[in-house]
N, C-alpha and C positions, 0 to 999 in steps of 0.2 A: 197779281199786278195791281197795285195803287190806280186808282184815278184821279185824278185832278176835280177839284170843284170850284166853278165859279162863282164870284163874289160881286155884285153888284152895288150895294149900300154901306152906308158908314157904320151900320149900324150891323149888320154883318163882320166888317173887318174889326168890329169891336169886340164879335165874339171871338174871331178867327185871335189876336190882340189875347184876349184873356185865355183861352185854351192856348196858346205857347207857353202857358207856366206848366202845363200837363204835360204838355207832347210837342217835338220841335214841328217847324210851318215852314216847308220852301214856297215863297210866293214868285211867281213870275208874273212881272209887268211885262204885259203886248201890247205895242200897236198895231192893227189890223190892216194898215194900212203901209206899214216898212216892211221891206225885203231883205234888210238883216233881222229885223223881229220876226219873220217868218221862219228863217233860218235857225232861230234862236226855240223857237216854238216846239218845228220840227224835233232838235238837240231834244227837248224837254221830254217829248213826247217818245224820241227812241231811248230814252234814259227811264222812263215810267214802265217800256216793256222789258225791261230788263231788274226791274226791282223787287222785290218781297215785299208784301206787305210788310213792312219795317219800324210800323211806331209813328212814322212821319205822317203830318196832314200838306198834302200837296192843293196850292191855291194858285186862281189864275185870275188876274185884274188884266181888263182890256179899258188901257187907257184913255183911248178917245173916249169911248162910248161911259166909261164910269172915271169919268176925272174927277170930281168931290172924291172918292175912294183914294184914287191915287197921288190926292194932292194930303189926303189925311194918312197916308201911309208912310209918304214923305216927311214929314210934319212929326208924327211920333216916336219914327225910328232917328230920325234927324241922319236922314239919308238923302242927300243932294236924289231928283228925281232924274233917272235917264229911261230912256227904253227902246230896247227889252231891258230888262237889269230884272235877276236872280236875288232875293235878299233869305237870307238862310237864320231865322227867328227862333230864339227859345228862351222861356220866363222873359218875355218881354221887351228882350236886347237882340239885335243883330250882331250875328257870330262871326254871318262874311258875307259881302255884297259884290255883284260882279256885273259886265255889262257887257252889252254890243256883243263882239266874238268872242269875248270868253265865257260864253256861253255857253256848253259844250258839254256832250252826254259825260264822255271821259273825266273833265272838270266834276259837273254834278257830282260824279260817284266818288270822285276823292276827297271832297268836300264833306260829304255826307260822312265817308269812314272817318276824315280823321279830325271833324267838329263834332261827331257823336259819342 
């Protein structure tokens, strides 16, 4: 089972940014503070015990608490910012972005087959 790591600095999602040319990056933006971002969390979370180590780097930005990150995530993928919102990264491009309730552990795993 994958874990998820957190990313706090820009300078961090700059790496996270240059390793999508290696290996795709699902990042999930959280607010800590929404109860559909919890819900969305949760999805994430029974979707990560359910995965293989797969090649993917699973990332997690908690947007209040690190906004310079999530406004430069915004900013280079040129992904209007929502949250929770799902964006599914590789070589540098977003492949698919999704938000609020489509969120969803079953969503993830179709996403993942059929953009990898």
């Amino acid at each position: 089972m994958p874990q998820w790591k957190e990313i706090q600095t820009t300078d961090e999602w700059n790496q996270v940014l240059e390793d999508s040319q290696v290996k795709p990056i699902l990042v999930l933006k959280h607010s800590t503070t929404c109860p559909v971002s919890a819900a969305a969390f949760g999805e994430y979370e029974h979707f990560l015990k359910e995965v293989e180590n797969d090649g993917v780097s699973y990332i997690l930005v908690k947007v209040i608490e690190s906004r310079p990150v999530s406004n430069q995530i915004a900013s280079d993928l040129e992904v209007k910012h929502e949250s929770p919102q799902a964006i599914l990264i590789k070589e540098k491009n977003t492949i698919w972005n999704a938000s609020h309730w489509k969120i969803t552990k079953s969503t993830l795993h179709e996403v993942l087959q059929s953009k990898l």
